[in-house]
N, CA, C and O of each residue as an XYZ file, in Angstrom:
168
protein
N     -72.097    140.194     -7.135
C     -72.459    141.037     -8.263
C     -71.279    141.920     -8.665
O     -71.077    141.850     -9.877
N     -70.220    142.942     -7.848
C     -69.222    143.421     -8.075
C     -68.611    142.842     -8.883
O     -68.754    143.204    -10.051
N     -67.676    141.694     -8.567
C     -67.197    140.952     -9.153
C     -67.431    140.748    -11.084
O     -66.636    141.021    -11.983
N     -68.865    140.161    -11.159
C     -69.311    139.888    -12.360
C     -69.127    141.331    -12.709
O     -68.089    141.435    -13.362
N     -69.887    142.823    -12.488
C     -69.675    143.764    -13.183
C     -68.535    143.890    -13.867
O     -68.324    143.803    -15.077
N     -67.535    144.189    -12.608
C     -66.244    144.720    -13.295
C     -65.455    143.671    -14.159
O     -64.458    143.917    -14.838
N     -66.072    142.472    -14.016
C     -65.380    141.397    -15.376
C     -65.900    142.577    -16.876
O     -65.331    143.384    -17.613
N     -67.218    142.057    -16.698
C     -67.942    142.941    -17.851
C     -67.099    144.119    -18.062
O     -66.260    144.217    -18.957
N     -67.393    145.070    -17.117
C     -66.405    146.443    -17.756
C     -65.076    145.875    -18.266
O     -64.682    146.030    -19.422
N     -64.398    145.188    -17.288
C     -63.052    145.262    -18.177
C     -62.879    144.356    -19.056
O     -61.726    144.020    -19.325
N     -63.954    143.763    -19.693
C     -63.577    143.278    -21.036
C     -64.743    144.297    -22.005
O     -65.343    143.868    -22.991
N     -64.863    145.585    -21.499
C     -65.655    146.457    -22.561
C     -67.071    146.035    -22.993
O     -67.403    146.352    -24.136
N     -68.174    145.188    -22.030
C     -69.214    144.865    -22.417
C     -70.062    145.814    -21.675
O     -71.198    145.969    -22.122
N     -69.716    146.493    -20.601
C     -70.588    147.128    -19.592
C     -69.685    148.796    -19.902
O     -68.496    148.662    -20.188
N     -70.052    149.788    -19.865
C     -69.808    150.886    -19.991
C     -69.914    151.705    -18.399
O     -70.491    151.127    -17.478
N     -69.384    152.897    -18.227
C     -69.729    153.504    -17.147
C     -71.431    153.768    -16.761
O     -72.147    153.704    -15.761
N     -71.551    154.055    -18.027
C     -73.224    154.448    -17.408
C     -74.008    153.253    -16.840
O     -74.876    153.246    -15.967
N     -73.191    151.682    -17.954
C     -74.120    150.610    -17.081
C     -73.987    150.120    -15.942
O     -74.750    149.380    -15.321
N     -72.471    150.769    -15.514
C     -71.964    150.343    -14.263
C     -73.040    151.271    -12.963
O     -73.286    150.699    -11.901
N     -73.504    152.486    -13.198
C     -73.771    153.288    -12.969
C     -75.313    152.663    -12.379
O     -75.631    152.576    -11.193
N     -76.123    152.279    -13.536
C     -77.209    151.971    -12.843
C     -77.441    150.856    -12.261
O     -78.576    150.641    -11.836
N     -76.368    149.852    -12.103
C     -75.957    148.952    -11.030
C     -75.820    149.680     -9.304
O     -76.378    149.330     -8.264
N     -74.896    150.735     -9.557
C     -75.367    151.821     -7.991
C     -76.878    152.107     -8.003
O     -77.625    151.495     -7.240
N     -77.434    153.243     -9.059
C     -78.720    153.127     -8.503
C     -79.775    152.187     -8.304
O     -80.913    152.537     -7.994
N     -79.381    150.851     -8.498
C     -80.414    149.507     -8.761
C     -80.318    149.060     -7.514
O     -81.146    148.213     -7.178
N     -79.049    149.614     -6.277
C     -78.472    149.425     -4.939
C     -77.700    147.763     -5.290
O     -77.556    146.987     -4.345
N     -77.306    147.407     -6.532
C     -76.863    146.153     -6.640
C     -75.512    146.154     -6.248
O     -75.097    145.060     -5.866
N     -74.520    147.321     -6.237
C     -73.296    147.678     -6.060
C     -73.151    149.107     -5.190
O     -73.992    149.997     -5.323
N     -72.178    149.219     -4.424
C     -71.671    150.520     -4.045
C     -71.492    152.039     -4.849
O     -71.128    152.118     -6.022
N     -71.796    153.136     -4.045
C     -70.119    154.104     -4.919
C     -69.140    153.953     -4.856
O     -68.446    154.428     -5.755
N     -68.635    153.365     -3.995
C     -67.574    152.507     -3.205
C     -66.883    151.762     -4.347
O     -65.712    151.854     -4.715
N     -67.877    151.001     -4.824
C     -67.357    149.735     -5.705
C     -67.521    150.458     -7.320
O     -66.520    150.584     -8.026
N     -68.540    150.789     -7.673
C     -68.341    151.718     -8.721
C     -66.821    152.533     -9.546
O     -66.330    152.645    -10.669
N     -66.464    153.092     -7.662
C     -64.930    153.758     -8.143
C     -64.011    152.829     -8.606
O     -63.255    152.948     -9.570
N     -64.148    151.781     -7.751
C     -63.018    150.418     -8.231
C     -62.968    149.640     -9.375
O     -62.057    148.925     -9.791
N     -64.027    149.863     -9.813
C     -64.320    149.050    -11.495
C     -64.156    150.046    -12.488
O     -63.785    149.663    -13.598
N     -64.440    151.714    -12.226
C     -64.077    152.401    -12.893
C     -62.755    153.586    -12.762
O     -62.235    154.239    -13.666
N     -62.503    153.576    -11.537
C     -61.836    154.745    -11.035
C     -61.803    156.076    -11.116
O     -60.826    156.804    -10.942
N     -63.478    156.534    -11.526
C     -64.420    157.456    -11.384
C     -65.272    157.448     -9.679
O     -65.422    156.492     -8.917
N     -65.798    159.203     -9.477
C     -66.206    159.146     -8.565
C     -67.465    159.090     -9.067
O     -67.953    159.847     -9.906
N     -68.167    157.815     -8.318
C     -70.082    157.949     -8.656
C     -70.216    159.484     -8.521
O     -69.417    160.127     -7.841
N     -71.229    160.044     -9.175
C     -71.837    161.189     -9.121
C     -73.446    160.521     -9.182
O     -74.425    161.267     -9.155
């Protein structure tokens, strides 16, 4: 699932917030969150 996200983000289809409820969905890390965005989950 990481993987596929951060494709999405970095071609601008997924935004932070959607990355976001991928952490709370437990589908991804905060961990991994930071790495696709280089934001700290809050």
């Amino acid at each position: 699932m990481f993987e596929l996200v951060k494709k999405y983000f970095e071609s601008g289809i997924y935004t932070n917030e959607d990355v976001k409820k991928f952490v709370l969905s437990g589908k991804i890390t905060g961990e991994e969150y930071k790495e696709i965005t280089n934001k700290d989950f809050e």
